[in-house]
C-alpha angles and dihedrals in degrees: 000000000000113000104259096240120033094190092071088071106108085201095053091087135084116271095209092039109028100182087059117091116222140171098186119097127219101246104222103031095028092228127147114256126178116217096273092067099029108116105205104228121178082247096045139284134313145189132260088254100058090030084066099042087051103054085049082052092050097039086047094055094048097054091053108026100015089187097043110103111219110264124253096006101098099082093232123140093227094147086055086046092060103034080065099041082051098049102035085055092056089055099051093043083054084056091054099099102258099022113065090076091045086053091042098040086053104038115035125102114241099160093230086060101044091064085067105020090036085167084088092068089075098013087073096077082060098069130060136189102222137002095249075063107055084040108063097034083055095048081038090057108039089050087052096036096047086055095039102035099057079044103053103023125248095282105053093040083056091050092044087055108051088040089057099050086046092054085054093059111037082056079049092055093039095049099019118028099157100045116090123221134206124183154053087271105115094042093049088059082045081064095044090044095053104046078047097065093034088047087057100037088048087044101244126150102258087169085120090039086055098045092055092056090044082060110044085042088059084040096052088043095060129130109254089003094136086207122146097246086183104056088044099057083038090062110038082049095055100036083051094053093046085054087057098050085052098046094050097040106045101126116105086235080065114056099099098055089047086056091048083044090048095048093039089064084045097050087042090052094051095043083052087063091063083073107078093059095057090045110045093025 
């Protein structure tokens, strides 16, 4: 599944030093650096630039505050961690006697409601069906988001995810716009999607990315399965075109056009949802 010649690949050179060759990516811009100006971090490498721009943040926060970390330096997923604390806490407050109904009732994604409680559209990924549910997207999640997070930033792992759950049900509301949906699961395929389509433009092997979503894909697809097909397929699409936009627009000159990129999927997606009515009117 790897591209056949790696070398091919204009991005696989240095930035600094474009006649070197180099697979390692600079961890906070993304950019290729070959080992001259690679910078060893407990979190990775980085390049003399950030390196730089590192050191005057951190300069900057001890003079003011001498005992703040600075934020979002420190590699850990702490935007997974919490995606999974959060949902795992609204599952085990619908187990509470009462209360399961109210969360459900409130929170879970049925395409009629979502046009006036469009809360539903991300809520979904908040209610589960079962425990082995909530069990194995979380476990899903926390093994994806610990390798993507680190990779793309906080911010852009949040936005791939919410994209992707909106993807999954937007496609929920265009195929499927009487069947109501509860889970991660589309954003979770937003996730997979997405490290799929990095993994190939950076020239990685993704043959065990690829053979996940061949699975699940069989598994969707089972008599009797009771999966949301929809929301699963919304969600890998989008994720995969976010990861596209992040993989294609990396450099720092480039940010603004990644966040008009970024709110361009999410404007398409919602104008999409304008179909159904016209449709099933």
């Amino acid at each position: 599944m790897t591209d056949s010649d790696p070398r091919s690949n204009p991005d696989n050179f240095c930035y600094r030093h474009p006649q070197r060759q180099s697979f390692v990516l600079c961890q906070r811009c993304l950019r290729m650096i070959c080992p001259e100006c690679q910078t060893p971090l407990p979190v990775g490498v980085i390049c003399p630039e950030c390196l730089a721009e590192q050191q005057k943040a951190h300069k900057a926060t001890v003079t003011r505050m001498p005992r703040r970390r600075a934020a979002g330096l420190d590699g850990r997923p702490v935007v997974t961690y919490t995606l999974v604390v959060v949902t795992s806490v609204f599952f085990l407050i619908g187990l509470i006697p009462g209360m399961g109904d109210v969360v459900t009732s409130w929170l879970f994604y049925y395409p009629p409601l979502a046009y006036a409680q469009p809360w539903r559209l991300l809520t979904v990924t908040l209610v589960h069906a079962s425990i082995w549910h909530v069990a194995l997207n979380m476990l899903a999640l926390w093994a994806l988001g610990r390798s993507l997070e680190p990779l793309l930033g906080r911010w852009r792992f949040l936005s791939l995810y919410l994209l992707s759950a909106l993807g999954g049900s937007v496609l929920g509301a265009l195929l499927a716009p009487t069947t109501p949906v509860v889970g991660a699961s589309g954003a979770v395929w937003g996730l997979l999607g997405a490290m799929f389509v990095i993994g190939r433009h950076l020239g990685a092997n993704v043959t065990a990315i690829a053979i996940i979503l061949g699975l699940n894909l069989v598994i969707t697809f089972l008599p009797n399965s009771n999966i949301a097909w929809q929301a699963h397929i919304g969600g890998g699409l989008v994720g995969a075109l976010v990861g596209l936009i992040f993989a294609k627009t990396r450099k720092i000159r480039q940010r603004r056009t990644q966040i008009w990129l970024l709110v361009a999927v999410a404007a398409g997606l919602l104008t999409l949802l304008a179909v159904p009515l016209l449709i099933y009117r």
